[in-house]
Structures are given as C-alpha cells and as structure tokens.
N, C-alpha and C positions, 0 to 999 in steps of 0.2 A: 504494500500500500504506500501510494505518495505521500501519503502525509504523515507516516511515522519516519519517513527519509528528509527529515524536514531540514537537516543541513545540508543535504545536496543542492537543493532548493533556494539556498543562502540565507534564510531565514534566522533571525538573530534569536540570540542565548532565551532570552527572557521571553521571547514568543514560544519558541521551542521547546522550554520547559512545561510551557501552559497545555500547548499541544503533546507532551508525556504524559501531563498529567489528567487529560483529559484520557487518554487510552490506559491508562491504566485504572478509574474509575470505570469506562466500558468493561475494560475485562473482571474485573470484580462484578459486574453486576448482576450477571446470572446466577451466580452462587450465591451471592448474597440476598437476591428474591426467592431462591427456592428455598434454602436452608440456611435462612436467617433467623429471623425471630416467625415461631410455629404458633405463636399465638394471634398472628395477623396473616391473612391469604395474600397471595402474591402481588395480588390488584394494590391492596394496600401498601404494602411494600414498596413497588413499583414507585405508584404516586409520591411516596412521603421520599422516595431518594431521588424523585424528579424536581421536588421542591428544596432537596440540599443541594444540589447540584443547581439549580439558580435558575430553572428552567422556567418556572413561573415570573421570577424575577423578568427575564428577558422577555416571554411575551408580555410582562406590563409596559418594558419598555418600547414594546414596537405595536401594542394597541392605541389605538386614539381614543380612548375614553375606557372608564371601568367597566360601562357595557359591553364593551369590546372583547374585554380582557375575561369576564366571564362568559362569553359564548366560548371562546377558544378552548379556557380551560376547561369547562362542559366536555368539549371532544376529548380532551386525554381522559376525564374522567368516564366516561363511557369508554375506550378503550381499556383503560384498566379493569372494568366491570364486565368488558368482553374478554379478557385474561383469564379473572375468575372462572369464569363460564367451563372458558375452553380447558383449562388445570382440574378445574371439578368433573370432565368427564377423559380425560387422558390422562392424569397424574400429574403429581407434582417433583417431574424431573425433566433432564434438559432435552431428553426427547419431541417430549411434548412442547416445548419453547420452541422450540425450531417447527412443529408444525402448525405452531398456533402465525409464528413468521412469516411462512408461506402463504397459509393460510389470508391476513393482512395484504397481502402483496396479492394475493386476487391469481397464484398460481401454486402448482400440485406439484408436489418434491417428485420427479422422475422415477420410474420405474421400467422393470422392463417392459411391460404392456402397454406404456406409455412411448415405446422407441419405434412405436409400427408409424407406417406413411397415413394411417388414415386422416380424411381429411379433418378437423375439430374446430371449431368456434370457441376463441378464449377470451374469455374478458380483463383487462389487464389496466392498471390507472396507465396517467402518461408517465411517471416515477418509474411504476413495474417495467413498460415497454422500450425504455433504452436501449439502444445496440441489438433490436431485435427489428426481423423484417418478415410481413406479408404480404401474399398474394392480394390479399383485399385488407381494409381499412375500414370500417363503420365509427367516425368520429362522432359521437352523441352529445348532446348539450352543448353545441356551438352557442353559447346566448352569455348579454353579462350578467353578469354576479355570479355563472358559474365558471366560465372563461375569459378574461379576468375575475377569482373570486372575490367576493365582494364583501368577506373579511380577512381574509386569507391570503388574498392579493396585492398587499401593499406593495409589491412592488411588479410594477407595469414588467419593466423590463424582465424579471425570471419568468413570468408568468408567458409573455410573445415567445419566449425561450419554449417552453413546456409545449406549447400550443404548433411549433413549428417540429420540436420531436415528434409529437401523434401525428401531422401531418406526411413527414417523410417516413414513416413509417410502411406507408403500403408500394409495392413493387408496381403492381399492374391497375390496380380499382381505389380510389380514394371517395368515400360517401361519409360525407359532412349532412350532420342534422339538426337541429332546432324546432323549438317548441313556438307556438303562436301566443300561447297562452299556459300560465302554470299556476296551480290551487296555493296560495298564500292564506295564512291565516282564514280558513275555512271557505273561501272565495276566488275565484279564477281571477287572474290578471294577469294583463298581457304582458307580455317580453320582447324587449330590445336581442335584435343579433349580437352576436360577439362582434367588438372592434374590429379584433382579427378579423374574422369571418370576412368583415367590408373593407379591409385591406390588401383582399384577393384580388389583382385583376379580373373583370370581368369575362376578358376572351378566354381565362385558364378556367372558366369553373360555367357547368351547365345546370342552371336553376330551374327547379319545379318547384315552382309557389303553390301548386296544388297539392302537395303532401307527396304525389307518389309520380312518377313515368307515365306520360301520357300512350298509353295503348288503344288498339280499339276493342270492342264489345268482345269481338272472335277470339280474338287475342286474349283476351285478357280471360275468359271460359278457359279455354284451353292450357295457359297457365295455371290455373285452379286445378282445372282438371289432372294435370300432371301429379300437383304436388299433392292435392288428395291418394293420390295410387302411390306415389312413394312414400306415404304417410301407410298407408293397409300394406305396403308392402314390407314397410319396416315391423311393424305387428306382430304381423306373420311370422318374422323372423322369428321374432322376442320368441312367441310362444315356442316353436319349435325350440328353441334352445333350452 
C-alpha cells in the first residue's frame, strides 16, 4: 500500500508518523471489536472507537450545521446496528467481518461457482466498481441530491470524480437513469437531473423522455413475448433441478 511507503513519497516526519499511527489503530481494530470488552456487541464497540478516533469530530467539522452532522452520524449508527445484525447471525469472529465487508461493498467473496462465464447482473456502489469493466452499465439515480449528494456531497469536485468512474465503467452499452419525481416526506416531488447528467454533450447521449425506447405495438408484443418464454423456460429448469 502507498501510503504506508509514505517516505518514498517525500512526505515529512510529522505527517508520517500520523499516517503510522493511523494504520496501526486500523490494524488493532478488529481485534479489539470482537474481543474487546464482551459486555458490549461489536456495533457498540465499533461506534465508541469511531468516536476516539475523532471520527465524529471531523464530520462536525465538515457538516454545515448540527443538522447536518446528525443525519450523517445517523448512517454510521445504523451501520453499526447492521454489524450487530450480521455478528448475531454469523458469529463473533473475523470470518464473519470480512463477510459482513463484502457484504457493504454490495459484492460476494468468490468462489468457485462463482469463476463460470455465466452471464450475472451485479449491483455494485460507484466506490465498489473501480478498476472494474462491463459489457453494459445501468447508471441509476442520475438526479441531484443523489448525484451530487446533497449531504454527503460537499464537495463538487470528488463527487464529478465518482460520477465519471460509473460512467467509464461500461465497454459496449452505457444506460443513465432518473426519476421524474421521488416520494419525500410522505408526498411525490419532483427532481432536478444530475448537473453531470446536463454536462453531457448532447450529440454523445440519446434521450427518451418517455421512460422507455420508443418501439412499435408488434415490437414491442413480441418483446414480451420473448421474455415471458424465457421466464417459463427458466422455471422449468429450476424444477427439474
């Protein structure tokens, strides 16, 4: 890892040290949440060594208002409470961390049944799919406040960053989507595109404001048709098997 080479780097003493000291607080940490104190679950755990570790401190410092700053910490505390979850039904060892891991990351630790060419639909954040490449692309929630997020997102620039990962992402088919409108506090209201989104030249990107590819009637029977029979056909299989 580059950044435990961090005098190769030229990176001075007093920085260098913060960055040891920061990896060796990681590498303690799994030990210290499983078999630390057995009178508190790991969620617990977890949280109270993300708050020595200053973690709360710094998103106070980078929320704009205390509102802010407890939505944010909201999400860690429900991931710590999905920790629980997943420890209460796998165990409380580092097995199970590593696939509570993957798990978060929205992909499945390899196997060998996993190494066949079939073809699979995977759902991956833009984080999980770095340095990976497919045939097709379905970028979902092109819109803002979730592209730029609209707490999460303070900063424009990583976020065009993220948004241009998921884009170069697909080899052959790239399908960018958005919502018209999304249920807000009990109530539909509508939604802006993502900035990005309208940053695309127009002549690289072919728009259907109608929701879906304009077809005709025949067309579009027969489409159905298809995939109803490969739907009975897959069935089929199942039961035989």
């Amino acid at each position: 890892m580059a950044a435990r080479n961090w005098r190769a780097a030229g990176i001075t003493e007093k920085i260098g040290e913060n960055i040891d000291s920061f990896f060796r607080t990681l590498d303690r940490l799994p030990d210290e949440i499983l078999r630390g104190d057995q009178t508190k679950s790991v969620g617990d755990t977890l949280l109270a060594k993300l708050r020595e570790m200053g973690y709360r401190d710094h998103l106070m410092q980078t929320s704009k208002d205390m509102q802010a700053l407890d939505k944010r910490w909201v999400i860690v505390e429900i991931f710590c409470r999905v920790l629980d979850a997943f420890v209460a039904k796998g165990g409380r060892d580092e097995k199970t961390l590593h696939e509570f891991i993957d798990a978060m990351e929205l992909r499945d630790a390899e196997t060998d049944e996993d190494k066949d060419k079939t073809p699979k639909v995977q759902l991956l954040t833009l984080h999980a799919c770095k340095g990976l490449e497919f045939p097709c692309v379905i970028f979902i929630g092109c819109e803002e406040d979730l592209i730029p997020h609209k707490t999460l997102g303070s900063d424009v620039s990583e976020e065009r960053r993220l948004f241009y990962v998921g884009v170069t992402r697909a080899k052959e088919h790239l399908i960018l989507t958005r919502a018209r409108a999304r249920k807000r506090y009990g109530r539909f209201a509508p939604v802006a595109p993502s900035r990005f989104l309208l940053e695309i030249p127009p002549n690289m990107i072919s728009a259907f404001e109608s929701g879906f590819r304009p077809v005709g009637e025949d067309q579009r029977k027969n489409m159905l048709a298809d995939l109803f029979k490969k739907l009975e056909t897959n069935a089929a299989n199942q039961k035989i098997e």
